[in-house]
C-alpha positions as CSV (number, residue, x, y, z in Angstrom):
1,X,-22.0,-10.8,-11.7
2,X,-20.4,-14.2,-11.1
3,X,-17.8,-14.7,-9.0
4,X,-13.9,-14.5,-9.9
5,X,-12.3,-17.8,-8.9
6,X,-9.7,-18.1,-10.7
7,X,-7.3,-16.5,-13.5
8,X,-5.5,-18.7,-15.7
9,X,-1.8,-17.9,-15.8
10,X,-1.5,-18.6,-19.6
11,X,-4.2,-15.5,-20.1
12,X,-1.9,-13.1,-17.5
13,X,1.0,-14.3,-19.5
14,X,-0.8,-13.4,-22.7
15,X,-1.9,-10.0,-21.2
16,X,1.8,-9.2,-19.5
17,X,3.3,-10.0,-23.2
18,X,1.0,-7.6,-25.0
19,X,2.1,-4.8,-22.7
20,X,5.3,-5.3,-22.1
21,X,5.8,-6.0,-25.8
22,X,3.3,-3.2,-27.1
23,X,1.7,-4.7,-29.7
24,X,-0.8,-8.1,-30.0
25,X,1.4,-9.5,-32.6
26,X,4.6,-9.5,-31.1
27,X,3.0,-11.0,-28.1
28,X,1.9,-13.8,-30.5
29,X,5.3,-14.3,-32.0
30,X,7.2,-14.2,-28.2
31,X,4.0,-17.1,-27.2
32,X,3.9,-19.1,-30.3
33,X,0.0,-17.8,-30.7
34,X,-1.6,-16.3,-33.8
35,X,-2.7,-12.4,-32.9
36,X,-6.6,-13.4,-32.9
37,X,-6.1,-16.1,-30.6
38,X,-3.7,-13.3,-28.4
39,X,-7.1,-11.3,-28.8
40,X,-9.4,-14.0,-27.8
41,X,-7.4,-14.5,-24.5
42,X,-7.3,-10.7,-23.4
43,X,-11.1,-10.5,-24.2
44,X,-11.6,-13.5,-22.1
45,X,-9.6,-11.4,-19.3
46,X,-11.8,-9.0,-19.9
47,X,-14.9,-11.2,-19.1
48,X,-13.4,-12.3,-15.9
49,X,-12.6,-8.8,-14.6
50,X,-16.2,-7.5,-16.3
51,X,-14.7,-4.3,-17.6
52,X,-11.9,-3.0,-20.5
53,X,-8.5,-3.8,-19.6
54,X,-6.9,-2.1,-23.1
55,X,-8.1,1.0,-24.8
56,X,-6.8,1.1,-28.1
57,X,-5.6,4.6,-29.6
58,X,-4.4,4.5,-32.7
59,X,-1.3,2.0,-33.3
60,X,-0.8,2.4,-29.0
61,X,-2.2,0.4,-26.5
62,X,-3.2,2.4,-23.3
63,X,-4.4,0.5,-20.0
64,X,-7.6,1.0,-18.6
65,X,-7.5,1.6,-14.4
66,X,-8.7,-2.0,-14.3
67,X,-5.8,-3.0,-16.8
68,X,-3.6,-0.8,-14.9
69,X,-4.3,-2.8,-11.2
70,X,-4.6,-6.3,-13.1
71,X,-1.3,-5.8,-14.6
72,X,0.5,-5.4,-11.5
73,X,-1.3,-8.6,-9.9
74,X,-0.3,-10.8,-12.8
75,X,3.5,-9.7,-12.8
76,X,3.3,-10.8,-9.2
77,X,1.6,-14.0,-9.9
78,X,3.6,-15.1,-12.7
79,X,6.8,-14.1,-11.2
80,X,5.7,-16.7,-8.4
81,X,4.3,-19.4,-11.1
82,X,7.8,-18.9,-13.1
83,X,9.8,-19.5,-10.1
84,X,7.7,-22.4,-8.7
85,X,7.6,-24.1,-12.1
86,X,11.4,-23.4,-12.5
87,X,12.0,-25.2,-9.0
88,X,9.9,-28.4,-9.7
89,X,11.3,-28.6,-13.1
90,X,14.6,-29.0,-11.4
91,X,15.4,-26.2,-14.1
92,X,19.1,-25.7,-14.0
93,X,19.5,-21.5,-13.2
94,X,21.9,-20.2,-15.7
95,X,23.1,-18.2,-18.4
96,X,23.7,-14.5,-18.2
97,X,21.1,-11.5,-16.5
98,X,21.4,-8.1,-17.3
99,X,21.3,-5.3,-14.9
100,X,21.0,-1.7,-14.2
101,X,21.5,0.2,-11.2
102,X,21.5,4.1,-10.8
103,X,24.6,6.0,-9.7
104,X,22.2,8.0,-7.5
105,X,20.9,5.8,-5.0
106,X,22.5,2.9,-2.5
107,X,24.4,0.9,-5.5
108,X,26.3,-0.8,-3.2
109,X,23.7,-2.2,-1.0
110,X,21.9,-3.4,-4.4
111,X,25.5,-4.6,-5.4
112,X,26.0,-6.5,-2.4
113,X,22.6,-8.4,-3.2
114,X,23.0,-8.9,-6.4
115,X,26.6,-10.4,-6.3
116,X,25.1,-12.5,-3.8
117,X,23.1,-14.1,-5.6
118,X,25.9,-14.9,-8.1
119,X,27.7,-16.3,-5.6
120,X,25.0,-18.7,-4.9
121,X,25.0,-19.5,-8.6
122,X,27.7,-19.6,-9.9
123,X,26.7,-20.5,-13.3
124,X,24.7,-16.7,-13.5
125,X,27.1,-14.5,-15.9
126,X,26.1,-10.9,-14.3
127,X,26.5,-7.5,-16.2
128,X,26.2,-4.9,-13.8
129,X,26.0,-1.3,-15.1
130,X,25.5,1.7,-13.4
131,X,23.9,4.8,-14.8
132,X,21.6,8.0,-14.4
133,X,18.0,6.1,-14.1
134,X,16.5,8.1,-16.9
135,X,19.3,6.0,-19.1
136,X,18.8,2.4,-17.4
137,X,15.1,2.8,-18.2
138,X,15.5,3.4,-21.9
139,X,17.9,1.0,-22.0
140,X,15.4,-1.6,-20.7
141,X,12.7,-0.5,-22.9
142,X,15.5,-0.8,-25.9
143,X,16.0,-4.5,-24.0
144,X,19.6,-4.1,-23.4
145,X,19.0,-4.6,-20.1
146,X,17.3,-7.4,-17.9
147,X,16.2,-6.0,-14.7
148,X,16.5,-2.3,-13.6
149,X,16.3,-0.5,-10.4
150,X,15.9,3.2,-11.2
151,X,13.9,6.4,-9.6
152,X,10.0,6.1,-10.4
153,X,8.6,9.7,-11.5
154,X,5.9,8.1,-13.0
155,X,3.7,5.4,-11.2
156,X,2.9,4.5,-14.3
157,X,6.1,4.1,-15.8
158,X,6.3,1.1,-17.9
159,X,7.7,-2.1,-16.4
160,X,7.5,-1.1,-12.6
161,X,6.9,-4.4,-10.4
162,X,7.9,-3.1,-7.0
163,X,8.0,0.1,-5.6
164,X,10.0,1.6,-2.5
165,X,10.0,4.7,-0.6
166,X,13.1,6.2,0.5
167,X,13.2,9.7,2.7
168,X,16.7,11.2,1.9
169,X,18.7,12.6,4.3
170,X,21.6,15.5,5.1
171,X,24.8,14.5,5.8
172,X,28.0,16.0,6.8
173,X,31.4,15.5,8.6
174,X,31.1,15.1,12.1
175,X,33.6,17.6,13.1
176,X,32.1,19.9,10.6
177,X,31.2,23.5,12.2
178,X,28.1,24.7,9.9
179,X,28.0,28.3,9.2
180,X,24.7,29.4,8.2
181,X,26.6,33.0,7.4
182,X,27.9,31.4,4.6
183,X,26.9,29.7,1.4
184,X,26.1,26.2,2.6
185,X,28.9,23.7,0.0
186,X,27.4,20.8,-1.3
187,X,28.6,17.7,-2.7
188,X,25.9,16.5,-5.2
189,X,26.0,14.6,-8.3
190,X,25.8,16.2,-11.8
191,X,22.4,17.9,-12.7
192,X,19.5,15.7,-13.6
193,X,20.0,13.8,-10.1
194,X,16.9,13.2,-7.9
195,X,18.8,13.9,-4.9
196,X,20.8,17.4,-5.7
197,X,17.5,18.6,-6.7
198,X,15.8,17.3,-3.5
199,X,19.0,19.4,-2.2
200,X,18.4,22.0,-3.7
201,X,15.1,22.7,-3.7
202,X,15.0,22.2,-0.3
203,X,17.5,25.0,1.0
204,X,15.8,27.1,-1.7
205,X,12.3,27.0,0.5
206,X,14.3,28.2,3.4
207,X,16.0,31.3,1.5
208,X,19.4,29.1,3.0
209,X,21.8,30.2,0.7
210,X,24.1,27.2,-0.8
211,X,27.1,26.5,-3.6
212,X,28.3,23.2,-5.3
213,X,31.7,22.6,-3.8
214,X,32.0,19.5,-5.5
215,X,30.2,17.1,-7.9
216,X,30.4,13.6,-8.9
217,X,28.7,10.7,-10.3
218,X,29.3,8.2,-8.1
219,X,28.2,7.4,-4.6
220,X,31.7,6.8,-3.3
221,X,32.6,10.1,-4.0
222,X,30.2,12.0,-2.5
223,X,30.6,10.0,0.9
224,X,34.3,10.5,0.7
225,X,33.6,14.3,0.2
226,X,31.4,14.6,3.1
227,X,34.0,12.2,5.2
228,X,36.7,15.2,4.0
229,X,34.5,17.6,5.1
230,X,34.0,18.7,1.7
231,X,30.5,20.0,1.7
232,X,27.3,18.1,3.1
233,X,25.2,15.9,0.8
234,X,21.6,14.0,0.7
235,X,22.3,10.3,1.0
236,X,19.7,7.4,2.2
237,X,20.6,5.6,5.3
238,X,22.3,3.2,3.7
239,X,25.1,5.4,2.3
240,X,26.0,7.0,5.6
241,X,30.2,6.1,6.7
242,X,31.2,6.6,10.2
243,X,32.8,9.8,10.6
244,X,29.5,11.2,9.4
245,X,26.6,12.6,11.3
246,X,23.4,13.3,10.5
247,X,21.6,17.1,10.1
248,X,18.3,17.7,10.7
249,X,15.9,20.9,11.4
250,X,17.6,21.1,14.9
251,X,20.9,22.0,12.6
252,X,18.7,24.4,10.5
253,X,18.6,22.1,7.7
254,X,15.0,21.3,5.8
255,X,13.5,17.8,5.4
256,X,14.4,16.8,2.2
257,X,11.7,15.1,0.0
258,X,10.7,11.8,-0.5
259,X,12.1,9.7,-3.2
260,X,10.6,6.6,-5.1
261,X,12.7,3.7,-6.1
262,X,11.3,1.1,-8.4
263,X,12.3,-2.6,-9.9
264,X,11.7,-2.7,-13.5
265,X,11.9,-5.5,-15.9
266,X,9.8,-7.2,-19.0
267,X,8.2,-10.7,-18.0
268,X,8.3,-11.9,-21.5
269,X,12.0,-11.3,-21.5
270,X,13.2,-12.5,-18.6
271,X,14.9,-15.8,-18.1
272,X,14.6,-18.5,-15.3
273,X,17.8,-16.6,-14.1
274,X,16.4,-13.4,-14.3
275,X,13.4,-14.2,-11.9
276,X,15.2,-16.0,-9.3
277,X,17.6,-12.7,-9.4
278,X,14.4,-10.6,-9.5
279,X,12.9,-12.8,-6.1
280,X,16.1,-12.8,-4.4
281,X,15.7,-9.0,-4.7
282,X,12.9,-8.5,-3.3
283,X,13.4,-10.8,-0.3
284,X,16.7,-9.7,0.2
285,X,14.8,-5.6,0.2
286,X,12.4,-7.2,2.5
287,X,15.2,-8.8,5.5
288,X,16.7,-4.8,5.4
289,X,13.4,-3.6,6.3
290,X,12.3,-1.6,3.5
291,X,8.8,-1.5,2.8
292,X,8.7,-2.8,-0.9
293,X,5.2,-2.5,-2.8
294,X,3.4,-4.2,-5.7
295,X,2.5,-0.7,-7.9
296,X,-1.4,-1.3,-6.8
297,X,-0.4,-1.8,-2.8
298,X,1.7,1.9,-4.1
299,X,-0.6,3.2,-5.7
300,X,-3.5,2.8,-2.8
301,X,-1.0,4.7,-0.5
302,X,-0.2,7.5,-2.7
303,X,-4.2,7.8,-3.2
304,X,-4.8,7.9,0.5
């Protein structure tokens, strides 16, 4: 078989339209193309990678494994291509970008990058909302939102660009006597939260006994129950205050399990603003030290 040399951008572009949109046509009506000549171009992507990209079942569209590893490499090269062309252009970055962050993870660390980036250019309108990640997501797919970062229990979850591991861990007072006598008191947020189930699940495998002594839905309010000596809670490094201190198994406390974290957004839909936001992300994730994935680098791993 010949060779791959090359893959035009306007074919990814086609390809990243049709499944981010879901359907061939509105792919052709967000590229100003006809839906055979939106067909043409993913059968010539097809040629290139020598197998199916797209089964088709029915009205849906369902990615092949070669569809599923070309998709990731042609958000990454487009996102590179958009921001590149947007530079040369001299394309002035504004208008208004969309975002949703979960109440359940570091918001204030993805804040504090994001308003960065605002402050940089000051001609960005940001709308910040903060949710449960299951909500963010729909909202996305329903494109009232721009960009998303939102847990990943899927690693095929529609829209994923970048992927991140975080290992979640106990935290308490650190004048707090823990008495394993007693039901352990947690703060946590509101069931359906990655990390009280984490929690939960983990003192469970232990036989440790535990109660909720206090719940909310935001992250400021489970550090300043922990500070108070509330209860103890799961929070990433990130999210740990002083007065806290870490527990571990030398306290009697399980490792908790991993969690994923993903950045979500639809290519087609995205502005010039949007992708500069998008790459200030990630190299802003990247200067913190957190390993941050393409899905195939992610997906490799989890295979392993």
């Amino acid at each position: 078989m010949r060779s791959i040399t090359n893959f035009q951008t306007d074919l990814l572009r086609t390809f990243v339209s049709v499944v981010d949109l879901g359907a061939f046509t509105k792919a052709g009506d967000a590229l100003g193309r006809t839906q055979p000549a939106i067909s043409l171009q993913v059968r010539r992507l097809e040629e290139l990678v020598g197998a199916p990209i797209i089964n088709h079942s029915g009205r849906k569209l369902q990615l092949t494994r070669e569809g599923e590893m070309l998709l990731s490499y042609a958000r990454e090269i487009l996102r590179l291509n958009d921001e590149a062309a947007s530079y040369f252009n001299r394309t002035k970055i504004a208008g208004t970008v969309r975002v949703g962050l979960p109440n359940d993870y570091a918001v204030a660390t993805l804040q504090g990058i994001i308003f960065e980036y605002t402050r940089r250019n000051p001609q960005i309108s940001l709308e910040l909302e903060c949710g449960w990640s299951t909500d963010i997501l729909e909202r996305l797919g329903a494109n009232e939102l721009d960009v998303a970062v939102a847990m990943v229990t899927n690693e095929r979850a529609p829209y994923l660009s970048r992927s991140w591991i975080e290992r979640p861990i106990w935290a308490a007072a650190k004048d707090v006597k823990i008495d394993h006598t007693h039901s352990i008191p947690l703060a946590a947020h509101p069931e359906g939260c990655a990390y009280r189930a984490r929690m939960i699940q983990a003192l469970d495998s232990v036989n440790m006994r535990w109660r909720v002594a206090y719940t909310g839905s935001g992250v400021s309010g489970l550090q300043n129950a922990v500070v108070n000596g509330f209860g103890v809670s799961a929070l990433t490094r990130y999210t740990i205050l002083p007065g806290m201190k870490v527990l571990d198994d030398t306290d009697g406390f399980p490792p908790l399990a991993e969690i994923r974290v993903g950045l979500f957004y639809k290519h087609p839909r995205l502005s010039d603003a949007g992708i500069h936001l998008v790459n200030h992300v990630i190299a802003r994730l990247d200067d913190a030290g957190i390993s941050i994935y393409p899905v195939t680098r992610q997906n490799e791993l989890e295979r392993q």
